[in-house]
ZAGU-528492 format. One record per residue (C-alpha): residue number from 1; x, y, z. Coordinates in nm, 4 decimals, padded with zeros to 6 digits. Layout:
N
selum NUM&east X&north Y&up Z
...
This chain:
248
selum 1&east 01.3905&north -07.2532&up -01.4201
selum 2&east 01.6092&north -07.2430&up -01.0956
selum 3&east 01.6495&north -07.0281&up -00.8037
selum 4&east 02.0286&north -06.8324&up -00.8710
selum 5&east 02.2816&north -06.9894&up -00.6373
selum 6&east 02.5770&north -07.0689&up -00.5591
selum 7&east 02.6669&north -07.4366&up -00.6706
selum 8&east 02.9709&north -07.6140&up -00.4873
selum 9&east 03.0162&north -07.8536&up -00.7861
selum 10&east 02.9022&north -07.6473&up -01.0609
selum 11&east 02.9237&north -07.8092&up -01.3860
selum 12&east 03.1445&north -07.5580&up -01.5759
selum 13&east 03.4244&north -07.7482&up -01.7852
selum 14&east 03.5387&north -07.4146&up -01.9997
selum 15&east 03.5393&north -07.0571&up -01.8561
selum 16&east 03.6383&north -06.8321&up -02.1608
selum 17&east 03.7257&north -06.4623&up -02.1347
selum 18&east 03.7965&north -06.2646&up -02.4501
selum 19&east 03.8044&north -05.9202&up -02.5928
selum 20&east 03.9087&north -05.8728&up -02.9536
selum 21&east 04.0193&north -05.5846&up -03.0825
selum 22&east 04.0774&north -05.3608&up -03.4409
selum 23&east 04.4233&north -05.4892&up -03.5869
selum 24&east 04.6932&north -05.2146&up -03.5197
selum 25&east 04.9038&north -05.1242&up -03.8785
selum 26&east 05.2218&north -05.2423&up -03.8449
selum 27&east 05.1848&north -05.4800&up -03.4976
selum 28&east 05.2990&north -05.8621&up -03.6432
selum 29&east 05.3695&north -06.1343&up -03.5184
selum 30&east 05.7275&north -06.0227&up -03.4178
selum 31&east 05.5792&north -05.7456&up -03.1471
selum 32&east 05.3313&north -06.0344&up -03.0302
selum 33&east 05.5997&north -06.2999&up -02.9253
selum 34&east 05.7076&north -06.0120&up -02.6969
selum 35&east 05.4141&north -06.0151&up -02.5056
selum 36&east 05.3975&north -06.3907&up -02.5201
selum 37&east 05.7178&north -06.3784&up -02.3715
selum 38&east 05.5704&north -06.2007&up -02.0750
selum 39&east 05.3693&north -06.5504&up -01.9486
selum 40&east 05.6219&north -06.7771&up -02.0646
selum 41&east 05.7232&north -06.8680&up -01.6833
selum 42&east 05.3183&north -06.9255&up -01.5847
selum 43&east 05.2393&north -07.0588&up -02.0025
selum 44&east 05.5437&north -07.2582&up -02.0958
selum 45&east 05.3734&north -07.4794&up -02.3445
selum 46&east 05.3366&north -07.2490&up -02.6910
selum 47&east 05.2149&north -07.3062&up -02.9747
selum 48&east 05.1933&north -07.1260&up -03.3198
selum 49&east 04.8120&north -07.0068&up -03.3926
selum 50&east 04.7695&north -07.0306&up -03.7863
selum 51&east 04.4884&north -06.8618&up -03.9832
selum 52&east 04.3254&north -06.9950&up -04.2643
selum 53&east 04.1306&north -06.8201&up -04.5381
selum 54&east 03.9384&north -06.9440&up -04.8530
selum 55&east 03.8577&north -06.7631&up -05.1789
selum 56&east 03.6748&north -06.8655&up -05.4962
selum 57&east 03.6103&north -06.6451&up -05.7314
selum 58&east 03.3427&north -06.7170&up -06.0257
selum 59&east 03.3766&north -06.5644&up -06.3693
selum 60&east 03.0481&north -06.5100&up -06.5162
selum 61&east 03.1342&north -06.5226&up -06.8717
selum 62&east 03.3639&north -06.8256&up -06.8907
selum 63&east 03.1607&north -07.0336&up -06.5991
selum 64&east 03.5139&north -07.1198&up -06.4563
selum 65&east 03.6226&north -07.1173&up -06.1122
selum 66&east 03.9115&north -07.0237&up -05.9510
selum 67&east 04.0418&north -07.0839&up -05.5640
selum 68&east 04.2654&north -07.0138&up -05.3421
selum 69&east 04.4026&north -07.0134&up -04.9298
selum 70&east 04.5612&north -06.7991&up -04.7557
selum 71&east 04.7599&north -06.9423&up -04.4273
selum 72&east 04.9411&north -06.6735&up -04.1552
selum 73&east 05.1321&north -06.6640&up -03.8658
selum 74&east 04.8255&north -06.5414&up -03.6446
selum 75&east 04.9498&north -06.5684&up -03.3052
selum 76&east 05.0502&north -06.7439&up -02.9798
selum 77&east 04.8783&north -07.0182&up -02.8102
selum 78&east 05.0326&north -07.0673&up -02.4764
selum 79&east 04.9192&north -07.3137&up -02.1779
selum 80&east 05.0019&north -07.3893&up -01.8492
selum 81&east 05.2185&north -07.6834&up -01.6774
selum 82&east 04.8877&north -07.8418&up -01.5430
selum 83&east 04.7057&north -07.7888&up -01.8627
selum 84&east 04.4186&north -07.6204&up -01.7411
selum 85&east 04.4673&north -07.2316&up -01.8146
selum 86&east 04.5150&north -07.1166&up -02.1587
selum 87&east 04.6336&north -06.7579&up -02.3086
selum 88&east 04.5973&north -06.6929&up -02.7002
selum 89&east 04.7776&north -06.3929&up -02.7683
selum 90&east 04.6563&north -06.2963&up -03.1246
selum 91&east 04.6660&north -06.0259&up -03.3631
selum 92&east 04.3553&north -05.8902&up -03.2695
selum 93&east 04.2758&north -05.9613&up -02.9642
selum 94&east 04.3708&north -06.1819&up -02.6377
selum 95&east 04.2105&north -06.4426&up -02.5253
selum 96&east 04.2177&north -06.7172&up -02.1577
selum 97&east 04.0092&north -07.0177&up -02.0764
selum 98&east 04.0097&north -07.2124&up -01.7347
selum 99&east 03.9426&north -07.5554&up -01.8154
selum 100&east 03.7879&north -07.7897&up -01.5254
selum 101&east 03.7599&north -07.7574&up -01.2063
selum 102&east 03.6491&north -07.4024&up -01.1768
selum 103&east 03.7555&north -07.1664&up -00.9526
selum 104&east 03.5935&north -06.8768&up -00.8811
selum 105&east 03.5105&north -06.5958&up -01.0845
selum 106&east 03.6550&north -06.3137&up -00.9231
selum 107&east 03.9953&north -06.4933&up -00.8858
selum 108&east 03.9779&north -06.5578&up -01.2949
selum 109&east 03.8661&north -06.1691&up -01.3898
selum 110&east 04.1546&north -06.0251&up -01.1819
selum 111&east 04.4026&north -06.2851&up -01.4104
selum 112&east 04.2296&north -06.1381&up -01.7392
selum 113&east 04.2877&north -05.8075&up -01.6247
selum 114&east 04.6476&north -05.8289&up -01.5432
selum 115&east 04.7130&north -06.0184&up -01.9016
selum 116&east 04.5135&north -05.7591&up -02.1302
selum 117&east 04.7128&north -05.4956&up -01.9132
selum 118&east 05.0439&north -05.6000&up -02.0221
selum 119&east 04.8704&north -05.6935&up -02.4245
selum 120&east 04.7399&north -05.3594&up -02.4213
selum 121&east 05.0799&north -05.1530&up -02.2755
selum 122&east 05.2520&north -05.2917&up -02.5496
selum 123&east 05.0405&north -05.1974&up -02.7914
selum 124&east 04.8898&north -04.8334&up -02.6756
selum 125&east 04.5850&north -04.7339&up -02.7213
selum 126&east 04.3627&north -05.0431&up -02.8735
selum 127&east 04.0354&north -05.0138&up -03.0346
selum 128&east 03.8095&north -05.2789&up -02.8405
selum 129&east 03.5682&north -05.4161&up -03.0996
selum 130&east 03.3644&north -05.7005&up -02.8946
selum 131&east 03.4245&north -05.8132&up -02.5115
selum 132&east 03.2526&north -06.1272&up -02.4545
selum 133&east 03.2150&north -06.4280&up -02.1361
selum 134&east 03.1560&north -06.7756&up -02.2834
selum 135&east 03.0611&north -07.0664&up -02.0318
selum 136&east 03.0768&north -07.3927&up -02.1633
selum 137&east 02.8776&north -07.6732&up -01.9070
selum 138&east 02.7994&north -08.0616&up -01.9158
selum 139&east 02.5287&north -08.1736&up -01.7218
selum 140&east 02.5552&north -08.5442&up -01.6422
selum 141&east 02.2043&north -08.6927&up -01.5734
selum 142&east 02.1526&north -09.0209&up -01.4019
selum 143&east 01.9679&north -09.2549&up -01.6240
selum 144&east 01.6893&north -09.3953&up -01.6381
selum 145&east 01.4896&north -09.0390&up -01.7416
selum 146&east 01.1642&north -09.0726&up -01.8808
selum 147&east 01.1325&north -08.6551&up -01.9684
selum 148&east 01.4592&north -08.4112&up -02.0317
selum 149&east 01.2412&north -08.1307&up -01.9470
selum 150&east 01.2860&north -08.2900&up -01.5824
selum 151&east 01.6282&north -08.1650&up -01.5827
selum 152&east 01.6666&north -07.8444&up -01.8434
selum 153&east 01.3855&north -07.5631&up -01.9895
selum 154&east 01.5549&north -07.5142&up -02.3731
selum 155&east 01.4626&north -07.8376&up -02.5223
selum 156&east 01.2995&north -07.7842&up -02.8964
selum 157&east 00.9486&north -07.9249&up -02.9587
selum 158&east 00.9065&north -08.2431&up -03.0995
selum 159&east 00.6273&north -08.2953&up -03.4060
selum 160&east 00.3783&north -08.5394&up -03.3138
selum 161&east 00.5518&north -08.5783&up -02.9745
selum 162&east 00.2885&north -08.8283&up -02.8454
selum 163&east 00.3838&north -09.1242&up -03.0556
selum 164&east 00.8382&north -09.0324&up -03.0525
selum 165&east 01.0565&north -09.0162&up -02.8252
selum 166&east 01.3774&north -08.7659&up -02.8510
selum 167&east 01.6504&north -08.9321&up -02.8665
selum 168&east 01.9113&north -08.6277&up -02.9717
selum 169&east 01.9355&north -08.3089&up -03.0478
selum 170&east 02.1188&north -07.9991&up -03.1404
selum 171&east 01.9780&north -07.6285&up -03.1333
selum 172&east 02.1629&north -07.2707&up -03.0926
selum 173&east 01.9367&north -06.9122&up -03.0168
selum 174&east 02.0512&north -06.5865&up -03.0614
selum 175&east 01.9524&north -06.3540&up -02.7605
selum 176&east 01.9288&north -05.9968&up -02.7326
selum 177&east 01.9185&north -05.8808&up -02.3404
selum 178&east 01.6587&north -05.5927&up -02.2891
selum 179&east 01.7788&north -05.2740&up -02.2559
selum 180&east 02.1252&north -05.2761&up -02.3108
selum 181&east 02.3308&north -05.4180&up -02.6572
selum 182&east 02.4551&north -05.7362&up -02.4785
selum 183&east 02.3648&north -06.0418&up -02.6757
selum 184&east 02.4286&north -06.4116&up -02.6442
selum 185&east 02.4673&north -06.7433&up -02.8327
selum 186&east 02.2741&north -07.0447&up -02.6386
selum 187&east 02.3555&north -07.3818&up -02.7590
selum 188&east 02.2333&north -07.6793&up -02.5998
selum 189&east 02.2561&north -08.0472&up -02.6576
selum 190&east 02.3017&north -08.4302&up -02.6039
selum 191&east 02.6397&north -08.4475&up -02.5828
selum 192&east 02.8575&north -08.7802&up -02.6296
selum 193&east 02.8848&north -08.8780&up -02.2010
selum 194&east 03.2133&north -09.0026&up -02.0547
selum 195&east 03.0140&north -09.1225&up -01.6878
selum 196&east 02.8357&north -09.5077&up -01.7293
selum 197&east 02.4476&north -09.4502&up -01.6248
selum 198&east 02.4377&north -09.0734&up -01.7128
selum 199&east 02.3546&north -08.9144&up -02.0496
selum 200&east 02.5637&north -08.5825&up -02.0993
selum 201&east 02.3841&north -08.2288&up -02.1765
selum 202&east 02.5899&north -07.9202&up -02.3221
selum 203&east 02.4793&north -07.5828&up -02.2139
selum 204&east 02.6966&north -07.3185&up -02.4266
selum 205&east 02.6458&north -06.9715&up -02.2968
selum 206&east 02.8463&north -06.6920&up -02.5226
selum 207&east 02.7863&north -06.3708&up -02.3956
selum 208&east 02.9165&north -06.0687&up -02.6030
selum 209&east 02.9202&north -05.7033&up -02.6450
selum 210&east 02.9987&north -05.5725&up -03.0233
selum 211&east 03.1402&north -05.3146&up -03.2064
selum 212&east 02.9175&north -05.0315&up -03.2332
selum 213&east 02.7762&north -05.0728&up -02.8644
selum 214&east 03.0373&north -04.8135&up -02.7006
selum 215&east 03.2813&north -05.0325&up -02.5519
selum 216&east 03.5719&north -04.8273&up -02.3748
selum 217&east 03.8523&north -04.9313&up -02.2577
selum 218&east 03.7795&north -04.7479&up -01.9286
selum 219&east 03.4698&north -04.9143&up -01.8681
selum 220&east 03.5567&north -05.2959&up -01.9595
selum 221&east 03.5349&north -05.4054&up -01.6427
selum 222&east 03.2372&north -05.3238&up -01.5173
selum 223&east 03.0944&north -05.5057&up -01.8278
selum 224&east 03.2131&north -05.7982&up -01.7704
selum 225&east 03.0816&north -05.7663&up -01.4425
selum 226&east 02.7367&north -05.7524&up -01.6244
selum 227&east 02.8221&north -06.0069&up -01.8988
selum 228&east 02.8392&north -06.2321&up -01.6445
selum 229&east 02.5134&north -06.1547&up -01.4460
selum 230&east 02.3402&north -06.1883&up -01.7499
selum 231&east 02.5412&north -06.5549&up -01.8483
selum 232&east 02.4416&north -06.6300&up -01.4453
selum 233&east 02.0712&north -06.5679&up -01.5548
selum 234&east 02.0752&north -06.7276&up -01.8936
selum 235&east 02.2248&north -07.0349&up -01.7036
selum 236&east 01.9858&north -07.0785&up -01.4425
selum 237&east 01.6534&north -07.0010&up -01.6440
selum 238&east 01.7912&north -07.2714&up -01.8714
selum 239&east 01.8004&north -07.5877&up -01.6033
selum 240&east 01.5210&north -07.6498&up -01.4121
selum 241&east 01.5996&north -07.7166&up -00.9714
selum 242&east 01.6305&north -08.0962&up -01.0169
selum 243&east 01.9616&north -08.0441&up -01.2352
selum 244&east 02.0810&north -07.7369&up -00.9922
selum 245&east 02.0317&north -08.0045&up -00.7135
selum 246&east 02.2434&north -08.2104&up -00.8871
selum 247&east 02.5718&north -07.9678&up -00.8338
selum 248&east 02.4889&north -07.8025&up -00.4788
C-alpha cells in the first residue's frame, strides 16, 4: 500500500466518465445526431456506434435450435483532432474518455458536466440509472524483478509457490465500499509492454453507482466527487511505494 499523493507522471492512459441512463420512448437516433452536432467543431471525427444482439431459442420438444441478431443504429462516436478525447453520445446514456497524458481531474469533470448539460437539455428530464469513474493504468516496471509484490498488493496466490514462479496472470474483484452503494470492478494484470527492459502491469479501476442506489440528477456531482476518492483509494492500496516512486 502507498501513501495518497499527488503523482507528476501518473500512469493513467484512459480516464473514463459515464452516466447511463433509462431509454426515453420515442428519442432515436435522429434527436441524437442533434446533440452530436453540438461537439462537432471540438469532435470532428464521428463515427456510427452499432449494437449487436444475439438470440437462440431452444424448443424442447423438437431439440432444434433457432438464432438470430439484431444490429441498430445505437449512437455517435465522436473524437477529437488530436485523438485523445472521446464523446459517445448513445441512446442511453453519454459517455468521454481522456486518453494519455492526463490532465487533471477537475479540468476533465467540468468538460463532463458541460456535455451531459447540453445531452440532458435536449432530452428533459432523464432517468439516471448508473454514474460511474473508470481509470485504466499501466505500470511499467524495470526488469530484472525477482517479486511483483515489490511493486503492486493485488497479486493472486500461487499453489505450491515455493517451487513456480508467476509468469502471468489475469484476475478481476468485485468491491462493495462500506457504507454507501458505490461498488467497483478491479482488474489487474501482466499486460503485453511496449518499453524494452520493463514488463507492463494493468490496474483497471471501474467505479460505479447503480440503479436502485438514489442517484439524482441534482446530486451527480458531488458523487463523482466521491467516486473518485474512493477510485484514488482503491488505486493507491493496490501499488505498494516502490511503484508510486516510480511516477512522482
Amino acid at each position: 500500500m502507498a501513501v495518497q499523493r499527488y503523482l507528476s507522471k501518473a500512469p493513467i492512459t484512459e480516464a473514463v466518465f459515464d452516466v447511463r441512463i433509462t431509454p426515453i420512448p420515442g428519442v432515436g437516433i435522429t434527436e441524437l445526431k442533434k446533440v452530436s452536432d453540438f461537439f462537432l467543431e471540438q469532435y470532428p471525427k464521428v463515427e456510427d456506434i452499432h449494437k449487436v444482439e444475439g438470440f437462440v431459442q431452444f424448443d424442447l420438444k423438437t431439440s432444434e435450435s433457432h438464432s438470430s441478431i439484431e444490429k441498430g443504429h445505437y449512437g455517435y462516436k465522436q473524437i477529437s483532432n488530436d485523438g485523445k478525447e472521446i464523446i459517445q453520445v448513445k441512446i442511453n446514456g453519454l459517455t468521454f474518455s481522456r486518453l494519455y497524458p492526463y490532465t487533471k481531474w477537475d479540468e476533465l469533470l467540468d468538460k463532463f458536466k458541460y456535455f451531459f448539460d447540453i445531452y440532458s437539455k435536449c432530452f428533459g428530464n432523464v432517468n439516471i440509472v448508473r454514474a460511474a469513474v473508470r481509470y485504466i493504468n499501466h505500470l511499467d516496471i524495470p526488469l530484472p524483478v525477482s517479486n511483483l509484490s515489490e511493486y503492486i498488493s493485488v497479486l493472486p496466490l500461487v499453489p505450491g509457490s515455493d517451487e513456480f514462479t508467476l509468469t502471468t496472470f489475469l484476475s478481476k474483484v468485485i468491491v462493495h465500499y462500506p457504507g454507501s452503494n458505490i461498488k467497483a470492478n478491479i482488474t489487474c494484470a501482466i499486460d503485453k509492454s511496449t518499453s524494452p527492459g520493463h514488463i507492463r502491469l494493468l490496474l483497471d479501476n471501474d467505479v460505479y453507482l447503480e440503479e436502485g442506489c438514489g442517484i439524482g440528477s441534482e446530486g451527480l456531482w458531488g458523487l463523482f466527487g466521491e467516486l473518485h476518492r474512493v477510485k484514488n483509494m482503491l488505486f493507491f492500496e493496490s501499488i505498494t511505494e516502490e511503484a508510486a516512486r516510480l511516477y512522482e
